[in-house]
N, C-alpha and C positions, 0 to 999 in steps of 0.2 A: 861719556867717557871716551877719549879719543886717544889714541896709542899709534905713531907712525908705524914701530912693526906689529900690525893689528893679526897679522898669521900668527905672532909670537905673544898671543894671548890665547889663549883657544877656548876659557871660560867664557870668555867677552864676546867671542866669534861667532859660536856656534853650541847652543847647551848639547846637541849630537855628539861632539868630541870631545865630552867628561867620561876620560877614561877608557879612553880609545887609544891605543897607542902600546908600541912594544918596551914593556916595563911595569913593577908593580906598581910604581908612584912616580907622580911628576910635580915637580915643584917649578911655579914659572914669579918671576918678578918684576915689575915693569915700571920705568917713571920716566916722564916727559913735562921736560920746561920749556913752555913757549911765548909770544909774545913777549921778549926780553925789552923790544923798544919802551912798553906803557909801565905808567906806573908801578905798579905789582904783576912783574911776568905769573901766568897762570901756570899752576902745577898742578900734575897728576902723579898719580900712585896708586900700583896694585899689585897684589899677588892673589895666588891661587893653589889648591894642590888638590890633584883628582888621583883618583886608584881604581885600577883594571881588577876586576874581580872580588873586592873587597868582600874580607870574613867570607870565601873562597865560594861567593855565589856566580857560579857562569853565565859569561857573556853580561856580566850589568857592571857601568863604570859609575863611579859618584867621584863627587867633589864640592868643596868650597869656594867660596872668591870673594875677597875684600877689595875696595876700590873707595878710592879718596881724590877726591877734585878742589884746588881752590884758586878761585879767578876774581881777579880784576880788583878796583879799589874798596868793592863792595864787601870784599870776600866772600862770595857767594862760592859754597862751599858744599857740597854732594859727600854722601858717605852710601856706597851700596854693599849688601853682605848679602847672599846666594849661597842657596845651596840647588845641587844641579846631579839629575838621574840619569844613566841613559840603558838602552839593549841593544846588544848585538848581534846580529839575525845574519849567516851565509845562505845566501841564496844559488849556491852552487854546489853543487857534489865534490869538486876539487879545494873547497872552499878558497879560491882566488877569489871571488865575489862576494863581497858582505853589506850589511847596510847598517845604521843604529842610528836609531831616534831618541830623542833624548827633552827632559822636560827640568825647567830650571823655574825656581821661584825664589822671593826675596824682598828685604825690606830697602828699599831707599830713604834717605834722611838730607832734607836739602834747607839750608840755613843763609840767610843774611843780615849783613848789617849796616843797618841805613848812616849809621854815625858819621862815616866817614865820605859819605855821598854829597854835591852840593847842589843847589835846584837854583832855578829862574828868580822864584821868588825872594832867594837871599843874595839880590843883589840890585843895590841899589846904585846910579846913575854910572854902571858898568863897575862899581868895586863890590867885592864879596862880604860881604857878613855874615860872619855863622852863626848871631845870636838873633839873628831873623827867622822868624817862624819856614819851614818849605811850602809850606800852602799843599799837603800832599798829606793823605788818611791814609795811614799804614795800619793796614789790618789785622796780621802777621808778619813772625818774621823768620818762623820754619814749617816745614809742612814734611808728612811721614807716612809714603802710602807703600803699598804691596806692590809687586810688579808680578807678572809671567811671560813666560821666552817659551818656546819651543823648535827645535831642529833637526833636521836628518842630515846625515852623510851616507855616504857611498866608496867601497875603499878598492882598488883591484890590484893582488899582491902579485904581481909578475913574476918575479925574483925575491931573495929575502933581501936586496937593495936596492929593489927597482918596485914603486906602488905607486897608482895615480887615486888621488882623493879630489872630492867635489862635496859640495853641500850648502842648503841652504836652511836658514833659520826665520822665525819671525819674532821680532820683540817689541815688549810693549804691547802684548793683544789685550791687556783690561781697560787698557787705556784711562790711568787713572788719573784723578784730577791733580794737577802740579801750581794754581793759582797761588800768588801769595796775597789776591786778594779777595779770595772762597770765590770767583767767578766762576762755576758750573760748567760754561762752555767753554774753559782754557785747561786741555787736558794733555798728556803725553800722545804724540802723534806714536802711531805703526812703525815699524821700522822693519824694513826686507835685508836680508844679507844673503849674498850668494858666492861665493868661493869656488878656488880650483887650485890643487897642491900637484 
């Protein structure tokens, strides 16, 4: 899931700022169309809504986050839903200094469709035929695994309009398998994120 203003997802960023933030609720909505040259420009779409203090427990933010991708002629199309914890810990007496880590988990649902795909082997002396077999064992054609994220931030409140925040997150630590053709060794890479607000 790719989002050019990716600060203005903060589920997506960092599960650390679920729920971090002045206000009881936040509500964020995102959607980006790219690649308009190819065939089927790729879309995404997402929202999300977190809450500071929820059922008036101190210092812990929660939230939601839906997210929907569909790309290319394939329509290879992603659906992720997350739920996302965090705590918020000052680490100063003035409390200008605070930190919250925060723990997000969730199911991913990744789907294609080969119909509209066309291979090497359907084509015969350079014309295409689609009633020619693709010469290609399609195994699957969604696969639906777990994920987990985890993040910290760090926030220093100068003023009540002046704060500098940082943070970093890490997603994908179970590293779960993403094959659509149950191949073992083809799994979700790590993914580091580091920010500065």
């Amino acid at each position: 899931i790719h989002f050019s203003q990716f600060n203005r997802s903060p589920m997506n960023l960092n599960p650390g700022l679920a729920g971090q933030f002045d206000g009881d609720y936040r509500l964020v909505a995102n959607h980006r169309n790219q690649w308009r040259s190819v065939t089927k420009p790729y879309n995404t779409t997402g929202g999300s809504v977190d809450a500071r203090q929820p059922l008036d427990l101190k210092n812990l933010g929660a939230g939601a986050s839906i997210y929907t991708d569909k790309a290319g002629d394939s329509q290879l199309s992603t659906l992720q839903l997350n739920l996302a914890v965090s705590y918020l810990k000052h680490i100063s007496n003035d409390s200008l200094h605070s930190i919250s880590v925060g723990l997000q988990t969730g199911l991913t649902h990744r789907k294609i469709n080969y119909e509209d795909l066309s291979f090497d082997e359907q084509y015969q002396n350079g014309i295409y035929n689609p009633n020619l077999g693709t010469g290609e064992s399609f195994v699957r054609d969604s696969r639906t695994y777990l994920n987990l994220n985890l993040g910290a931030a760090w926030y220093y409140k100068m003023t009540s309009r002046k704060e500098i925040s940082a943070g970093i997150a890490l997603h994908n630590i179970n590293r779960p398998k993403q094959s659509f053709y149950n191949d073992p060794e083809i799994t979700l890479d790590m993914r580091w994120t580091v920010h500065a607000n």
